[in-house]
VEXZA-605543 format. One line per 2 residues: number of its first residue (from 0); for each residue x negated, y, z negated of C-alpha. Coordinates in steps of 0.05 Angstrom, whole numbers, plus 5000, padded with zeros to 4 digits. Layout:
<pts>
NUM = X:Y:Z | ...
</pts>
This chain:
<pts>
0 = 2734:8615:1896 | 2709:8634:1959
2 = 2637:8636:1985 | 2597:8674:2037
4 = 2526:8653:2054 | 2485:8695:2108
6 = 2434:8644:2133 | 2449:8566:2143
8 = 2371:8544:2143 | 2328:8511:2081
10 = 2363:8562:2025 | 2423:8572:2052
12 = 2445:8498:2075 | 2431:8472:1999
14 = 2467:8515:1972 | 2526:8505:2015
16 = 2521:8427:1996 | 2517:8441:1925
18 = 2569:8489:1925 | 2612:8438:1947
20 = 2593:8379:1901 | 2603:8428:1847
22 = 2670:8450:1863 | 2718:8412:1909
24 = 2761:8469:1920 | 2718:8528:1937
26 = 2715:8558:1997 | 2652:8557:2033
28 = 2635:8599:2093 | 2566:8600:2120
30 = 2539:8652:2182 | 2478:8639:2212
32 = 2451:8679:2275 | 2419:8628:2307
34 = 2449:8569:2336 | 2423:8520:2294
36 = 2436:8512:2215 | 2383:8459:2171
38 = 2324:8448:2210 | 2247:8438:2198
40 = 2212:8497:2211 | 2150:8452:2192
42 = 2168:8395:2252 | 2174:8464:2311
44 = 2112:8451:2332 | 2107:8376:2338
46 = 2176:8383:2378 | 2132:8431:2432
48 = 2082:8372:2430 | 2116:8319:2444
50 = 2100:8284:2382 | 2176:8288:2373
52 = 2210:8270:2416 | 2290:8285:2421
54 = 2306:8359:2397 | 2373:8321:2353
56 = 2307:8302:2300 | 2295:8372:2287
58 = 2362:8382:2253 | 2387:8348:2197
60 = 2460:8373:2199 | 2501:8409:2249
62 = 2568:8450:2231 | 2608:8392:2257
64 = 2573:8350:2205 | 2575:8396:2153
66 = 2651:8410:2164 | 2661:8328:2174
68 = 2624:8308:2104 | 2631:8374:2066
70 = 2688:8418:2090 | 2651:8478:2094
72 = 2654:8531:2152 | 2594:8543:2187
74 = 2595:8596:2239 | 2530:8589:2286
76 = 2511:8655:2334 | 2544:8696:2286
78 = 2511:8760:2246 | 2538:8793:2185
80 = 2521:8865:2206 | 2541:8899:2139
82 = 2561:8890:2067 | 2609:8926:2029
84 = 2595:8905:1950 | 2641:8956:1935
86 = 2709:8928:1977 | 2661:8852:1968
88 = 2667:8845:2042 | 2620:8824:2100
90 = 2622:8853:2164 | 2606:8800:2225
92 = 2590:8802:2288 | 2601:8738:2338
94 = 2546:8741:2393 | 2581:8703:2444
96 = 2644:8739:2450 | 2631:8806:2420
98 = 2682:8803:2367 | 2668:8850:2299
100 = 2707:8821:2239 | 2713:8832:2162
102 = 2704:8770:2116 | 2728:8778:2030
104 = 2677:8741:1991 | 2682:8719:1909
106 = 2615:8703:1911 | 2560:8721:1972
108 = 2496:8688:1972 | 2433:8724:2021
110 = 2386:8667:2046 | 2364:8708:2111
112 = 2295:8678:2101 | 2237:8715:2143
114 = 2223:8741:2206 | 2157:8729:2246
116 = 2116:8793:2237 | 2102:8827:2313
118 = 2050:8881:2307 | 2072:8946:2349
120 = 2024:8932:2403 | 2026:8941:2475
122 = 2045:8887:2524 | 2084:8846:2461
124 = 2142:8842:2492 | 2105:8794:2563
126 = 2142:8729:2573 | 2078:8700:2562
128 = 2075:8725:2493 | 2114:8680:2434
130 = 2134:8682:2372 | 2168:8614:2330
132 = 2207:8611:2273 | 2273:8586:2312
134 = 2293:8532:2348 | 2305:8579:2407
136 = 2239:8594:2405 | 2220:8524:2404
138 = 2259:8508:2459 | 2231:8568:2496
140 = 2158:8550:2490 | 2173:8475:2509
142 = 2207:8493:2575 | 2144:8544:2585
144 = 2092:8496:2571 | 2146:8439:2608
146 = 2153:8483:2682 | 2078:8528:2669
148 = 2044:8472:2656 | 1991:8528:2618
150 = 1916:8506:2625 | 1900:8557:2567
152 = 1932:8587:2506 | 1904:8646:2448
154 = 1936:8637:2384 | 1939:8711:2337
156 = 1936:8684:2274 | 1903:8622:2238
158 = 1964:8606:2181 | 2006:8537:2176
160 = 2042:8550:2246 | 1988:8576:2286
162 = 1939:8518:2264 | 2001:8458:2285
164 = 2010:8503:2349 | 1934:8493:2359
166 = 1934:8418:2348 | 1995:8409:2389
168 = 1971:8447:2454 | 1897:8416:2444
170 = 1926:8344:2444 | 1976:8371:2511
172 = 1908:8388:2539 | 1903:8465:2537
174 = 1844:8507:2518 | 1861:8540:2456
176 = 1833:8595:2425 | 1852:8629:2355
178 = 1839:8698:2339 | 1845:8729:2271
180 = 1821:8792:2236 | 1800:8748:2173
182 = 1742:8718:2173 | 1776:8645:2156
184 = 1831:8610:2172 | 1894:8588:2128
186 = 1890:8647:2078 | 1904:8602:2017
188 = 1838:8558:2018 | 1771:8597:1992
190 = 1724:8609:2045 | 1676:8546:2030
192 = 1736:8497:2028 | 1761:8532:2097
194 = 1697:8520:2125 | 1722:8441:2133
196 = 1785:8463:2164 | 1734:8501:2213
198 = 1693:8449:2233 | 1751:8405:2253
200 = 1779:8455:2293 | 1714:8471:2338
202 = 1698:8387:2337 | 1771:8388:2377
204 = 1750:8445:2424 | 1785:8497:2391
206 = 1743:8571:2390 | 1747:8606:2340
208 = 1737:8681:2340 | 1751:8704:2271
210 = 1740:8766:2246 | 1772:8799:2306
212 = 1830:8849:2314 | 1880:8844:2369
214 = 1898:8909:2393 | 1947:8895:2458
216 = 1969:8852:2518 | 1964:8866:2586
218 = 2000:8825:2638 | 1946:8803:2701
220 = 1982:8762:2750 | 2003:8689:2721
222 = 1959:8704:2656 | 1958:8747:2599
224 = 1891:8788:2570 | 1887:8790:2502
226 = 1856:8855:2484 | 1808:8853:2429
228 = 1774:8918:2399 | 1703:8890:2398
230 = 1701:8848:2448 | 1719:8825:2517
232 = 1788:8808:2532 | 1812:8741:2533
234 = 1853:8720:2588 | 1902:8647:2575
236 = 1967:8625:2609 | 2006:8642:2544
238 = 1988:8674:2472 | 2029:8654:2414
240 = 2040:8706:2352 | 2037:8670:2288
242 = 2005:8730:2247 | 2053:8717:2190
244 = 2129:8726:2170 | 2162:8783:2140
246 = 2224:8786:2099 | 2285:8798:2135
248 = 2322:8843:2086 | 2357:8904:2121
250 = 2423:8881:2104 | 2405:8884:2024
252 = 2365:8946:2038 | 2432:8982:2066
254 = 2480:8957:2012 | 2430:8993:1960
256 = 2404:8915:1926 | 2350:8932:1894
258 = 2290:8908:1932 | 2216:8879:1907
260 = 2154:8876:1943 | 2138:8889:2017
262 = 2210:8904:2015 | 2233:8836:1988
264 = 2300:8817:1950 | 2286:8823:1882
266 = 2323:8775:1838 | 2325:8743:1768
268 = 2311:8676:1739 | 2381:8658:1762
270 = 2376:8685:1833 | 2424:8737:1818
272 = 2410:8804:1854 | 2414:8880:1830
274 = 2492:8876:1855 | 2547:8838:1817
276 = 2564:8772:1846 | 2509:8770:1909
278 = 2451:8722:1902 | 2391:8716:1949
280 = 2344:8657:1963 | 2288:8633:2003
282 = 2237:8674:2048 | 2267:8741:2031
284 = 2267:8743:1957 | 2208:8756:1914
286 = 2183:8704:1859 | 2138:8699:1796
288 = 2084:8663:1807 | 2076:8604:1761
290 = 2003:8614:1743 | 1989:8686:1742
292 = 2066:8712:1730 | 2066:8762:1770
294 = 2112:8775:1821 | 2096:8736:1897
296 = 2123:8726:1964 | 2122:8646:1974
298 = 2155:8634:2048 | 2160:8557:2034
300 = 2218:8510:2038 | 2212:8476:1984
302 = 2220:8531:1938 | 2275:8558:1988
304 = 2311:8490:1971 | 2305:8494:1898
306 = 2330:8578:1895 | 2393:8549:1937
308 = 2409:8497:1890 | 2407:8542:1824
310 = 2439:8596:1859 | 2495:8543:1870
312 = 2494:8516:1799 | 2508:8590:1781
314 = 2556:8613:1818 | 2599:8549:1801
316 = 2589:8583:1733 | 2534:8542:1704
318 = 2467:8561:1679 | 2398:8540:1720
320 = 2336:8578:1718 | 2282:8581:1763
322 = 2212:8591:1729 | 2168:8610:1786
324 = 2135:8570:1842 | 2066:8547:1850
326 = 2060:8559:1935 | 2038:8482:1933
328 = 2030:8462:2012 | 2003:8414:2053
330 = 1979:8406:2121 | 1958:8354:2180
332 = 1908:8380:2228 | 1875:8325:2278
334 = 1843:8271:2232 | 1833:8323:2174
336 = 1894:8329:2122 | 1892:8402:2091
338 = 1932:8407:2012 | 1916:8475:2028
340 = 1932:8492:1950 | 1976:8482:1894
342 = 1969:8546:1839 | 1919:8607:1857
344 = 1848:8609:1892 | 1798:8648:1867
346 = 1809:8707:1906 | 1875:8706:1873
348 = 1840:8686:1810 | 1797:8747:1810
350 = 1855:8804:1836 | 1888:8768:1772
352 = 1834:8793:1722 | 1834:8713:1700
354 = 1762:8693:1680 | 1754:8621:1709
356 = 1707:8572:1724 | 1706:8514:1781
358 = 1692:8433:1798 | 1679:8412:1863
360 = 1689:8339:1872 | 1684:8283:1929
362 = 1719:8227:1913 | 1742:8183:1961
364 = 1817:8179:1992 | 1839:8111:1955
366 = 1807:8059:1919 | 1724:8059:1954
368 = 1722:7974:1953 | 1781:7974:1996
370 = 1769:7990:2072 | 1788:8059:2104
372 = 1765:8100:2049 | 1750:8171:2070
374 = 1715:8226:2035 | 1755:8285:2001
376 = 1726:8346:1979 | 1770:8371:1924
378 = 1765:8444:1891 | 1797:8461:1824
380 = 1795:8521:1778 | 1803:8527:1712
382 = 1810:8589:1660 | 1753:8588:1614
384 = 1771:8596:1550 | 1843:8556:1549
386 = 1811:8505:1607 | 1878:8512:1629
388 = 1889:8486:1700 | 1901:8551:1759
390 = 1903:8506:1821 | 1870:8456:1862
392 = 1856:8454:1936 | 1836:8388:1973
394 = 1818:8375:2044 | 1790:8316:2074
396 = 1814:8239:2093
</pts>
């Protein structure tokens, strides 16, 4: 049997290395565009910071170590431009030399993941203005921040990334200031929980201005203006886009797969797509949500890890499921540790039709006679009539 995977990240990678403890014999080729295969999106930031401190920590295998312990093929700066379900061939293009090749597949998997989302707005494209999702672009903003030496910084966008990038430049000794058209940050807290994650922010010199749209950049000597459509424009030594990620599915979109929402993969329980013998996991495919059942996007890698395994157990001819995912996430920020959620918040309670009610608790971090223990406020929501649990959100100590 022989195996194509397009995308060597969270998805892809376990796959790969359950692929091969599944079958000794298989084949296992895996192309990823980047040059880097099984890193921690989550540890980008902290790598920019300083906080770690050799770049080897951010990944976990490289395709000498994956050919060493597992045998399997792993082609780095390479892109599969097309697939041919038909003929059940890839087409691939090396980025170093220029080559164009064909590759046969048995079985393909898709774990492309996501792409950062970069608005069509005017003066995107400034080498002051970043995106990160790669290691590139982790090693791009380092060198930046390493030679600049940037006394300020706007952030577009108040999610996981944006809110690390935040605590990361703020402890480097840059000004930071986020700007989002919500009027909170990190989208899966209520408002009244966010409201924590707030304060912290602004008690570390972070400004907020929420509620604001970007609408352009504008290059002005060393610095860059933000350009905001009610207010002045902001001027910083860098801005970083972190506005969200969007799934990176042209390649199933031209071989006719059958695609979900915002243009997603869509798959079944056993992460097989519309086409015979191609699965898809990770960032680009769309899930059911465990609470509400209907169908999400969940750009987490846990989950991603999970879809690859299955995905493996099936195309070694067994027979896993997966049931749904829950989005559960946590995050650091400063002294303050965000569980941002685990289930739905009622926003997402409400756009569900679910009637629900809600406790608000504050108990403390660990055991209250034993020193150190901090305050948490915890939120959790319940349905009604079942008192089945919906989700939970916690932030504090």
């Amino acid at each position: 049997m022989k195996v194509v995977i397009v995308g060597g990240v969270a998805g892809g990678a376990s796959a790969a290395a359950r692929i091969r403890r599944l079958d000794e014999h298989a084949q296992i080729i895996m192309i990823e565009r980047s040059g880097y295969v099984s890193y921690a999106n989550c540890g980008l930031p902290y790598y920019v910071g300083g906080v770690i401190k050799e770049q080897e920590e951010l990944t976990l295998q490289t395709p000498e170590s994956f050919w060493d312990r597992f045998r399997i093929d792993v082609r780095v700066r390479q892109e599969v431009t097309e697939i041919n379900p038909a003929e059940k061939t890839v087409t691939i293009h090396a980025l170093d030399s220029g080559k164009t090749y064909t590759e046969t597949y048995d079985k393909l998997l898709l774990a492309p993941g996501a792409k950062p989302t970069v608005p069509a707005l005017s003066g995107v494209s400034s080498e002051r203005v970043f995106t990160l999702r790669t290691v590139e672009d982790t090693l791009r903003i380092r060198r930046f921040v390493e030679n600049q030496k940037p006394k300020t910084a706007v952030l577009a966008g108040g999610g996981f990334i944006g809110l690390e990038m935040a605590e990361n430049l703020v402890e480097m000794g840059v000004s930071v200031t986020i700007v989002q058209r919500p009027k909170q940050l990190l989208a899966p807290l209520d408002a009244d929980m966010a409201s924590f994650v707030h304060a912290e922010m602004r008690r570390h010199g972070v400004a907020l201005q929420l509620g604001e749209t970007v609408t352009g950049f504008r290059q002005d000597g060393d610095s860059v203006l933000t350009l905001l459509e009610e207010s002045e424009p902001l001027h910083s030594d860098m801005v970083l886009l972190a506005i969200g990620v969007t799934p990176d599915t042209h390649l199933a979109k031209e071989a006719g797969l059958r695609l979900g929402i915002r243009g997603s993969i869509a798959v079944n329980e056993r992460m097989e797509t519309s086409v015979p013998d191609i699965y898809a996991v990770g960032d680009a495919v769309e899930v059911t949500h465990f609470v509400t059942g209907q169908k999400a996007l969940i750009s987490l890698a846990g989950p991603a890890n999970k879809q690859g395994r299955i995905a493996a157990d099936n195309i070694c001819g067994g027979n896993s499921c997966f049931t749904g995912s829950q989005g559960s996430s946590v995050l650091k920020l400063f002294g303050l540790t965000a569980a941002s959620s685990t289930g739905i918040n009622e926003k997402a309670a409400q756009a569900a039709g679910i009637a629900y009610n809600k406790v608000v608790l504050f108990p403390a971090s660990h055991a209250a006679y034993y020193p150190g223990a901090q305050s948490m406020a915890m939120k959790v929501l319940y349905e009604k009539e079942s008192l089945r649990l919906l989700g939970a959100q916690i932030v504090g100590g």
